[in-house]
C-alpha positions in Angstrom: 116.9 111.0 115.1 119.7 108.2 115.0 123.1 109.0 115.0 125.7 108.0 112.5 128.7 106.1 113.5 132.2 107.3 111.7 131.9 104.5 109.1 128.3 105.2 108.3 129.2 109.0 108.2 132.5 108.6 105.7 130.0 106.3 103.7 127.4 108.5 103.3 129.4 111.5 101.7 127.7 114.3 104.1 130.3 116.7 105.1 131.4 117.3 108.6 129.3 121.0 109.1 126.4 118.9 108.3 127.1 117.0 111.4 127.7 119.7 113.4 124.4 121.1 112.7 122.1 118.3 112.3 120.2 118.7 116.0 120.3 122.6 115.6 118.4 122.2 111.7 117.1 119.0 112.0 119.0 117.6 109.0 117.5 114.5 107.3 119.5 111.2 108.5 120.9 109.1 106.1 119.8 106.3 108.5 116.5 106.9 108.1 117.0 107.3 104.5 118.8 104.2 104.4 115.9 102.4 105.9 113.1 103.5 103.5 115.6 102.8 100.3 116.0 99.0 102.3 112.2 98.7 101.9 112.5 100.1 98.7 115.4 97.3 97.4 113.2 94.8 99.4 110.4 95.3 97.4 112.2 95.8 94.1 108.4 97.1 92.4 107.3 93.6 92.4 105.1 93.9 95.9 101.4 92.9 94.9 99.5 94.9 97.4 96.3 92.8 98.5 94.0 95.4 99.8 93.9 97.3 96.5 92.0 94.3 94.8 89.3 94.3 98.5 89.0 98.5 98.2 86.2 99.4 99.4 84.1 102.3 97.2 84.1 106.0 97.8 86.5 105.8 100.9 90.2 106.9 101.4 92.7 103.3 101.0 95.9 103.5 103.0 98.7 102.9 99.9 100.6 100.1 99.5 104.1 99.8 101.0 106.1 100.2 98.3 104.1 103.7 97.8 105.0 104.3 101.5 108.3 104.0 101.2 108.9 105.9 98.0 107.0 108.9 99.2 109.2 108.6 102.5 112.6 108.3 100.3 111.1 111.3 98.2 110.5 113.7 100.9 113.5 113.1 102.8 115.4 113.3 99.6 113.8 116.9 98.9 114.5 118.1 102.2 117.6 117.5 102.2 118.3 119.1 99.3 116.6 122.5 100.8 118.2 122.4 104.0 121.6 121.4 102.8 121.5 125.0 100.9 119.9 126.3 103.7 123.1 125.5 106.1 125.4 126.7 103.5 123.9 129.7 102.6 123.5 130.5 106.4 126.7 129.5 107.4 128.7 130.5 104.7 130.9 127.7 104.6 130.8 127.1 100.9 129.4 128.7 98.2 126.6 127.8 95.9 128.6 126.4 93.1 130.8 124.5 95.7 127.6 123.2 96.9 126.9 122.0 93.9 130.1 120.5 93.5 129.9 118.4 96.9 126.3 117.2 95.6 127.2 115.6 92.3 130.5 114.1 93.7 130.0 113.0 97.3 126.3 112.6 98.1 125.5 111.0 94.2 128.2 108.3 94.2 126.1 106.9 97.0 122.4 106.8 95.8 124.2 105.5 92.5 125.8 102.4 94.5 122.4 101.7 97.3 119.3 102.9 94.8 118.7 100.6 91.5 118.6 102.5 88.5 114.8 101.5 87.8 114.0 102.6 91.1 116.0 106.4 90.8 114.2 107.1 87.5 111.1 106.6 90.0 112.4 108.7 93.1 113.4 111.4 90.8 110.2 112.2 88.6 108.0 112.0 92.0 111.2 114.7 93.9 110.1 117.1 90.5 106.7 116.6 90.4 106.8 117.9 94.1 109.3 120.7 93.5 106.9 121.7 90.7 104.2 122.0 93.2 105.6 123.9 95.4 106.6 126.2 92.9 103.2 126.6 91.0 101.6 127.3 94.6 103.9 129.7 95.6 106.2 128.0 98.2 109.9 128.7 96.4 110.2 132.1 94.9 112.9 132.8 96.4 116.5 132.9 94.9 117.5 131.4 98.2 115.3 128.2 97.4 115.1 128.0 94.2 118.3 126.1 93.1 117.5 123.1 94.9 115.7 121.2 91.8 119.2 122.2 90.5 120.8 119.9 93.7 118.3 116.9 93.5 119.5 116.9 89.1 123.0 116.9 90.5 122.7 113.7 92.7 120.1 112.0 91.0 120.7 112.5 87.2 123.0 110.1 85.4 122.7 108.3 81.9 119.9 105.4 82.9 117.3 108.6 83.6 114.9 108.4 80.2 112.3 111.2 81.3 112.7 114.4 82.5 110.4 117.6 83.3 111.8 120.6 84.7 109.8 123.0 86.3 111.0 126.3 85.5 110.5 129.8 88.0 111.4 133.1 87.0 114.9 133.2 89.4 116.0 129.7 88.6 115.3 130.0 84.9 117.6 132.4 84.7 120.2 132.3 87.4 120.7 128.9 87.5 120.8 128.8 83.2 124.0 127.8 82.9 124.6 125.6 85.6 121.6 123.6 84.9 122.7 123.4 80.9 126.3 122.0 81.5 124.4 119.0 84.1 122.1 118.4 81.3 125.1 118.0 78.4 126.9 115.8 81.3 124.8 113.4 83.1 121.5 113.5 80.8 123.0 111.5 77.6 120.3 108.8 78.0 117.6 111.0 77.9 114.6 110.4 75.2 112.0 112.7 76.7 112.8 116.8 77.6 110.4 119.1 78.9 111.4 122.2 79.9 108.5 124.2 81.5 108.5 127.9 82.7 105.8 130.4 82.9 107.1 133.5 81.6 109.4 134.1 78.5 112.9 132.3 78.8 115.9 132.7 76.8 118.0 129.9 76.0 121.9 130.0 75.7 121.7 128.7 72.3 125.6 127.2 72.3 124.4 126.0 75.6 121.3 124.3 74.7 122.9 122.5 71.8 125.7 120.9 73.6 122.5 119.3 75.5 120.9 118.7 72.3 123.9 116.8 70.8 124.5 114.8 73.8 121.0 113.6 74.0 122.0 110.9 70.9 118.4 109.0 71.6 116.3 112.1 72.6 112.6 111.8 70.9 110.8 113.8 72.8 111.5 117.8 73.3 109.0 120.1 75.2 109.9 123.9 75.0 106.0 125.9 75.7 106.6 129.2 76.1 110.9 129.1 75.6 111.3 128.1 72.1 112.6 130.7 69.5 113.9 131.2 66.1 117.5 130.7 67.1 116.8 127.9 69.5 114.7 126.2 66.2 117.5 126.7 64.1 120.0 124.8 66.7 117.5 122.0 67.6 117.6 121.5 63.4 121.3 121.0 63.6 121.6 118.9 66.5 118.3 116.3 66.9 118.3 113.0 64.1 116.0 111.1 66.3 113.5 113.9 67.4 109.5 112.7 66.7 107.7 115.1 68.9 108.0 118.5 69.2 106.5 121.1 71.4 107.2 124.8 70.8 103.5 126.0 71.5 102.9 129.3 73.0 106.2 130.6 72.2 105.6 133.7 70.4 109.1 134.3 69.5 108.9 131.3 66.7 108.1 132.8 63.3 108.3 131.0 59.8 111.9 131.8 59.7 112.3 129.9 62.4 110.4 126.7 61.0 112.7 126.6 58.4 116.0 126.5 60.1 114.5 124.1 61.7 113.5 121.9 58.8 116.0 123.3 56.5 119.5 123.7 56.0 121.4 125.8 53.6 125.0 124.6 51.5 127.2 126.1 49.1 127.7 123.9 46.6 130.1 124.7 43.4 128.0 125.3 40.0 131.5 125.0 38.2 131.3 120.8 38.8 127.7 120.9 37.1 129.8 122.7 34.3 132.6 120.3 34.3 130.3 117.3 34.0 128.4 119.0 31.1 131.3 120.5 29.6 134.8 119.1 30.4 134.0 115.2 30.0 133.9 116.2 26.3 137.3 118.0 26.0 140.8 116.1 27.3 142.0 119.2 28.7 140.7 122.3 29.8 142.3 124.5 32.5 140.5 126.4 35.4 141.3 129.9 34.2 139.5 128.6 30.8 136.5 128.1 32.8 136.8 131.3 34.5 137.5 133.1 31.0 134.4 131.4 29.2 132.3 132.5 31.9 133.8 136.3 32.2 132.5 136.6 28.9 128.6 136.4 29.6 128.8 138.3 32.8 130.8 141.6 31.9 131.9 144.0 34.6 132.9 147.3 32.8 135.6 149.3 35.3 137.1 152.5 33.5 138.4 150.8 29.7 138.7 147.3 31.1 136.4 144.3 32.2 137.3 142.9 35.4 136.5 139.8 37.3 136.3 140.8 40.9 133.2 139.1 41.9 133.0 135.3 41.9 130.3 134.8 43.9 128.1 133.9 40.2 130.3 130.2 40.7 128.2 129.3 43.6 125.0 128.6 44.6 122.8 128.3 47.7 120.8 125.1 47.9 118.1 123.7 50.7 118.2 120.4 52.2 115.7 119.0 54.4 117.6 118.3 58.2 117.6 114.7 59.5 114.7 115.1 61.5 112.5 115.8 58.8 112.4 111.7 58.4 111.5 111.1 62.1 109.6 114.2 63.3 106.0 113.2 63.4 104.0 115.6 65.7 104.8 119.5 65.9 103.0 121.6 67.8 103.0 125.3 67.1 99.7 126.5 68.5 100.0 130.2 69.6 103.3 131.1 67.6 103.8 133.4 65.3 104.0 131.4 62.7 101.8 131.8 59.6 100.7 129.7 56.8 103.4 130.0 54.9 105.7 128.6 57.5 102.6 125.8 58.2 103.4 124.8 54.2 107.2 124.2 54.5 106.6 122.1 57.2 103.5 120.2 55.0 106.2 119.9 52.3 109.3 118.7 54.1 107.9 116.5 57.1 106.5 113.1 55.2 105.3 111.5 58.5 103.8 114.5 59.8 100.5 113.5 62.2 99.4 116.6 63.9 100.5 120.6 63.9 99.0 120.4 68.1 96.4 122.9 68.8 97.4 125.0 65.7 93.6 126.4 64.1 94.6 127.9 60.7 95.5 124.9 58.3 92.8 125.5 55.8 94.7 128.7 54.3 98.2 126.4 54.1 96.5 122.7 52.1 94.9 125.3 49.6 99.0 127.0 48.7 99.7 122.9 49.4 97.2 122.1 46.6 97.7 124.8 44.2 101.5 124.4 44.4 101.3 120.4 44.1 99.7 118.2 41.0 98.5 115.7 41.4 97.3 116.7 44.9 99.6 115.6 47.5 98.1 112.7 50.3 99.4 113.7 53.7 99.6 111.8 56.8 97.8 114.0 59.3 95.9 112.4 61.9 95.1 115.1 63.8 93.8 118.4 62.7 92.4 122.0 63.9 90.7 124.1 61.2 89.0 127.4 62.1 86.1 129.2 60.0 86.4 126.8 57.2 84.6 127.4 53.8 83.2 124.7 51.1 86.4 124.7 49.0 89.0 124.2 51.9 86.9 121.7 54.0 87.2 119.6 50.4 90.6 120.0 50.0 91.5 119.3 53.7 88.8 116.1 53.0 91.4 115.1 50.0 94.5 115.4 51.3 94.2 114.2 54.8 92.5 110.5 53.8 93.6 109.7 57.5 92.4 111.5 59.6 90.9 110.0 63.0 90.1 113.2 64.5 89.1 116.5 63.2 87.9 119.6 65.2 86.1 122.6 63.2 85.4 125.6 64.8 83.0 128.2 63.2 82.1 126.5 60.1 81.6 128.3 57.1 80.6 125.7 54.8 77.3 124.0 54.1 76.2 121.3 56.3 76.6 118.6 53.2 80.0 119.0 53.5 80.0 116.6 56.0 79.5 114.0 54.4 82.8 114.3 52.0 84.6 113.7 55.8 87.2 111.1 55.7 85.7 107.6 56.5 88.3 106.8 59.1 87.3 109.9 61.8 86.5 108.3 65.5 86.5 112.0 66.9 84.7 115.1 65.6 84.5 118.0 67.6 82.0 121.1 65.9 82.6 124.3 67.5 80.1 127.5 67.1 78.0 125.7 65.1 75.2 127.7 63.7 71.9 127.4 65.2 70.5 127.0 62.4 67.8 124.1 61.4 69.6 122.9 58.1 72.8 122.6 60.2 70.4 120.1 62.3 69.1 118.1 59.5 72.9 117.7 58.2 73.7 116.7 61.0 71.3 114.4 61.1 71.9 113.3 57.7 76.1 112.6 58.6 75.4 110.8 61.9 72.9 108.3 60.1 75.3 107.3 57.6 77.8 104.8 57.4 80.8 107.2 58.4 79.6 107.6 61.9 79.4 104.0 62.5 83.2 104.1 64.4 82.4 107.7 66.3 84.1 107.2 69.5 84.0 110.6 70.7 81.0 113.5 69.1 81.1 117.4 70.4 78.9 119.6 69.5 78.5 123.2 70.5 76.0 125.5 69.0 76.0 129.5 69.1 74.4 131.3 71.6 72.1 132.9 69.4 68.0 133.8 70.1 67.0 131.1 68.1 66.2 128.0 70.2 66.9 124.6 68.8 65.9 120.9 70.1 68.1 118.1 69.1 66.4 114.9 69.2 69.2 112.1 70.3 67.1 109.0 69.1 67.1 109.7 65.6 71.1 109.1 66.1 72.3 107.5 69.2 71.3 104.4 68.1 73.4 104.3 65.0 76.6 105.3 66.9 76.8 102.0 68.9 80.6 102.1 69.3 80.5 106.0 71.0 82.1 106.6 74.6 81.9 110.3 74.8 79.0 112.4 74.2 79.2 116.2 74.3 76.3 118.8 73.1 76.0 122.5 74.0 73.4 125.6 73.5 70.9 123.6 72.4 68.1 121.5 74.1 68.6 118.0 74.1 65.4 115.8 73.9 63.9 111.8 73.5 61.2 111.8 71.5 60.5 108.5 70.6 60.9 104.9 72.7 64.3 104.4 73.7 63.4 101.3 75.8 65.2 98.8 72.7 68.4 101.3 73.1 71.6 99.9 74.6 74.7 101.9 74.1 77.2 99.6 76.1 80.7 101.9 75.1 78.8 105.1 76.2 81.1 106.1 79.5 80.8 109.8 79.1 77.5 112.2 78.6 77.5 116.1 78.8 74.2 118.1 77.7 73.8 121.6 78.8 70.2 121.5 78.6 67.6 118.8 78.9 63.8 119.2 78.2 62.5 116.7 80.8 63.8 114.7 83.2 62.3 111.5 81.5 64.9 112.2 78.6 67.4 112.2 81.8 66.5 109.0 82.7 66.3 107.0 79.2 69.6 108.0 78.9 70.6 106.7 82.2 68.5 103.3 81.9 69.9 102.9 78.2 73.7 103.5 78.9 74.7 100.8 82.0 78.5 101.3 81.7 78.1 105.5 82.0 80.6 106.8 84.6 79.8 110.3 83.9 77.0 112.8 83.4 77.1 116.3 83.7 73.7 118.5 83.1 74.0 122.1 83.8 70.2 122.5 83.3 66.9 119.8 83.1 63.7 121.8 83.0 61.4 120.1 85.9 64.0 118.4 87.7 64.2 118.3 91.5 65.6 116.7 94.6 63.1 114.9 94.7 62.6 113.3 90.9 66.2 112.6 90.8 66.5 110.6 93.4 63.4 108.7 92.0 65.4 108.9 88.9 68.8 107.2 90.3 66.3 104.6 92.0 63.6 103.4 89.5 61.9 100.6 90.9 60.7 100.2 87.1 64.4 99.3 85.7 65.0 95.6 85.3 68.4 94.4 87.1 70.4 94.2 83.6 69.8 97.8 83.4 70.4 98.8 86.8 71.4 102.6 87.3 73.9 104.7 88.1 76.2 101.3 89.5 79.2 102.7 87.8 78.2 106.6 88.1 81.4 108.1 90.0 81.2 111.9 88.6 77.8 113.6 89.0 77.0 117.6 87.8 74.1 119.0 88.0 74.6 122.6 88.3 71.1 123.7 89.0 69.0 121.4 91.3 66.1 122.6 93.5 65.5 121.8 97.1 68.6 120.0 96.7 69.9 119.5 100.5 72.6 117.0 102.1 70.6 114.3 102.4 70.4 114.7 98.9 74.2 114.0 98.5 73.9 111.4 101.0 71.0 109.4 99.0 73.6 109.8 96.2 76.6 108.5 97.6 74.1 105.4 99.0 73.2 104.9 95.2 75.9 105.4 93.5 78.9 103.0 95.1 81.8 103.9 92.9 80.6 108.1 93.5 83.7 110.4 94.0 82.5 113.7 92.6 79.9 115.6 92.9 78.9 119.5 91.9 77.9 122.1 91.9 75.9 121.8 95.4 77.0 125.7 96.2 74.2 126.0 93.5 71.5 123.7 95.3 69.2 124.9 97.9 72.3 124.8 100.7 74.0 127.2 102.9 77.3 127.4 103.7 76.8 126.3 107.5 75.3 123.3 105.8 78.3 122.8 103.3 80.9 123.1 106.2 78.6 120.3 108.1 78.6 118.2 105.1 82.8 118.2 104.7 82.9 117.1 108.7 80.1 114.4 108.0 82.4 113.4 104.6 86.1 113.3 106.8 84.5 111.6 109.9 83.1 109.1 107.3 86.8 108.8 105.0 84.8 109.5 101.9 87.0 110.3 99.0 84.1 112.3 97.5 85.1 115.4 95.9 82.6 118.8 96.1 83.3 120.4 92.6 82.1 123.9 92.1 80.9 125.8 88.7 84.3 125.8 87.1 84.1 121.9 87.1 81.6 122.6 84.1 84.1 124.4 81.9 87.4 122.8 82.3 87.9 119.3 84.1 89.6 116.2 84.2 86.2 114.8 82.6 85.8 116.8 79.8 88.9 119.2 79.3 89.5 122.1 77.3 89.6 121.4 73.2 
């Protein structure tokens, strides 16, 4: 470790028991810090690194230098922060808020003078995406540890910073509350984009949290999963003009009350000037107590023998204004809140450029109060919507109201499958969940994809019951009307190819998942007719083995403009006989751009041969990944909807 001279030292902004201990605790040298945020003013982000373009497949690339020296700047930056709190809270030299203190006013004055502001905004989303990793696996639970995201905010946070998540723990979330709130109202004035993230339930300091809120003049973006409440609505209402997405999801505290503070604000206003422009204009003068008089004599108040006026609260009136992000807001997600439909309608009637509710299921109840409560009906702007066991009459009046709609997901229909066909013509995603496994539910189905609707389908799921009835769902009578589709998703039923699909060519089709598969010569007509596909997930193809699928992956019968599995580079088949490692190995051979693969703990291996296979895949620097059952529910190729 070099040593600092007195100049460097006074320049750098460390303190002196920093010095003293830097052999005993191995402190982080600004010198070496120095030198990576040289490279890092060097390179300035416009480095063009030459041996990304020449990478060669399914192997491990050593980064770029510009990546090397930000994930050096970021790790010394991190440990710094730890063991600076370290030596204080060892020593006892200062306290934790004086800690603080020496942070933000000696050791940020310098990486505002050597670090671009471009290049902070960088260094400090990579120095919280790390802190949030050690906290999700465990690392800082510690009150000890755990206000060091609060040291790294402290230096690096000023007004050019335009994003920023904070990961949340239990002891920092609350400990650290206010400390963290006062940084946020001080340094965080350019912010547009807030996310707040914490596991368990977190209460806000609402006077706080709006001093943040109203210093945050351009924030558009506020993410509160998990925190958000009625009070904390009510103050993001009064202090946010610019707000267009909103995230209050899984925050079980935010009722309907809540979602109209937040759209909805209350005045006073005088009925007596209503009466004087009415009234008055007609008269040339009239006094107050007049008014007061005229009025005393339709509300009396009988007190012994004499009528009294000794409540004036009759002169006033309460009336509801929308707040000023009603005109902005565009996307609110309440998904797993307590919110109902009633609260779902005020924000239908107050938010004109509302797109999407999030994840929320339950709209259908709240367009039918929307439609009975508005004629003619009203057109919303949704884009996105959720409905859950939807009858006839409610999948209509969603159809009319939302004419723009690009994606729609419907889980447990209740309505007939000719319904479908009143969908909005403007739909690239549909996603049917629980579908009943039932054969007119097939030949609607049918009967939608074939017409003209489907032609811009981008993305189709389909999930059918688990019931005892077996159903076969031939994809030839559709997949060749759906020419522009890039994701393909069908579950609990069997997927077949009964007719020629040799005149089939879906070029857009990057993305196939199909639980179960009749033959493996439906397997490979999909392959051979889909030459862009980059991923395939079967979980089970009656008759297939090692030994037909590598056949399969290698037909000498394919022509070269159909040539397989070239851009294949996530494979699952879940249940594969006499699968072995040179099974994986033939894979990776003929498949060059292969860098997952699953679920082999289900093939015909042993774990001896798994633990040989991870030494034959480091020796070799493949970046092949060895996904296991989970990789079928929830993955980075077909997530969670």
């Amino acid at each position: 470790m070099g040593q600092l001279t007195g100049n460097e030292f006074a320049e750098s902004g460390l303190p002196h028991w920093y010095h003293s201990h830097s052999r005993d605790h191995n402190i982080i040298s600004i010198s070496r810090i120095r030198q990576s945020v040289f490279y890092l003013k060097l390179l300035g982000g416009k480095f063009s690194d030459r041996t990304v373009k020449r990478k060669m497949p399914c192997r491990y690339q050593p980064g770029s230098l510009l990546s090397l020296s930000e994930d050096r700047v970021v790790s010394d930056l991190v440990q710094t922060c730890y063991q600076m709190h370290e030596l204080a809270r060892r020593n006892g030299y200062t306290s934790p808020s004086q800690t603080f203190a020496f942070a933000r006013h000696r050791i940020r004055p310098f990486w505002a003078e050597a670090v671009p502001a471009r290049v902070r905004r960088q260094l400090l989303t990579k120095c919280m995406a790390v802190l949030a990793d050690a906290i999700r696996e465990g690392h800082s639970v510690s009150a000890a540890a755990d206000n060091v995201p609060l040291y790294l905010l402290g230096v690096m946070l000023d007004g050019d910073v335009r994003e920023l998540r904070v990961q949340l723990c239990c002891y920092y979330g609350c400990s650290h509350q206010t400390a963290l709130l006062k940084l946020l109202a001080q340094e965080a004035r350019g912010l547009e984009s807030l996310e707040l993230v914490r596991p368990t339930l977190l209460r806000l300091d609402t006077q706080l949290f709006q001093s943040v809120l109203l210093s945050m003049s351009n924030l558009k973006r506020l993410v509160l999963k998990n925190i958000a409440c009625d009070k904390i609505l009510k103050t993001i209402g009064q202090s946010c003009s610019q707000l267009e997405i909103l995230d209050i999801s899984h925050s079980s505290q935010v009722t309907d009350n809540g979602i109209k503070h937040l759209l909805l604000q209350i005045e006073i206003k005088d009925k007596t000037n209503n009466f004087n422009k009415r009234n008055i204009h007609s008269t040339t003068k009239i006094s107050w107590w007049h008014v007061i008089k005229t009025l005393s004599k339709k509300i009396k108040i009988k007190t012994g023998r004499r009528n009294k006026i000794n409540d004036f609260s009759f002169l006033l009136e309460y009336c509801q204004k929308s707040t000023k992000l009603c005109s902005t807001l565009n996307t609110l997600n309440i998904a797993n809140t307590s919110v109902t439909s009633n609260g779902i309608l005020i924000a239908l009637q107050n938010i004109p450029n509302l797109e999407t509710l999030g994840e929320y299921c339950h709209i259908g109840k709240a367009l039918e109060l929307l439609d009975k409560s508005t004629i003619p009906s009203t057109k919303l702007q949704l884009t996105m919507a959720n409905a859950c066991r939807t009858t006839s009459s409610r999948l209509q009046v969603l159809c009319n109201t939302c004419t723009k709609l690009n994606r729609l997901t419907i889980t447990e229909p209740l309505h007939s499958p000719l319904m479908l066909s009143q969908l909005p013509k403007t739909l690239t995603i549909i996603n049917l969940q629980n579908v009943p496994t039932e054969h007119a539910w097939l030949d609607g189905l049918y009967t939608f994809l074939l017409g003209p609707q489907s032609q811009i389908l981008r993305e189709l799921f389909l999930k059918f019951r688990r019931d005892e009835v077996s159903l076969t769902i031939d994809l030839s009578i559709f997949l060749p009307q759906l020419a522009n589709l890039e994701t393909l998703s069908i579950d609990g039923v069997e997927s077949s190819l009964y007719s020629s699909s040799s005149n089939i060519t879906l070029r857009k089709l990057e993305k196939i998942q199909l639980s179960k598969v009749d033959h493996p010569n439906t397997l490979q007509r999909l392959i051979e007719c889909t030459p862009e596909l980059k991923v395939l997930h079967v979980y089970t193809c009656l008759g297939l083995n090692s030994l037909n699928f590598i056949e399969l992956l290698n037909s000498k019968d394919t022509i070269p403009a159909k040539q397989v599995s070239k851009s294949l580079n996530c494979l699952y088949i879940n249940d594969l006989p006499h699968g072995n490692i040179n099974t994986v190995k033939y894979i990776i051979d003929l498949c060059p751009e292969i860098n997952k693969i699953g679920n082999i703990s289900n093939w015909d291996i042993s774990q001896e041969e798994i633990k040989e296979l991870n030494m034959w895949k480091h020796q070799n620097n493949f970046k092949l990944e060895l996904h296991a059952n989970s990789h079928w529910f929830c993955s980075e190729c077909f997530p969670i909807l």
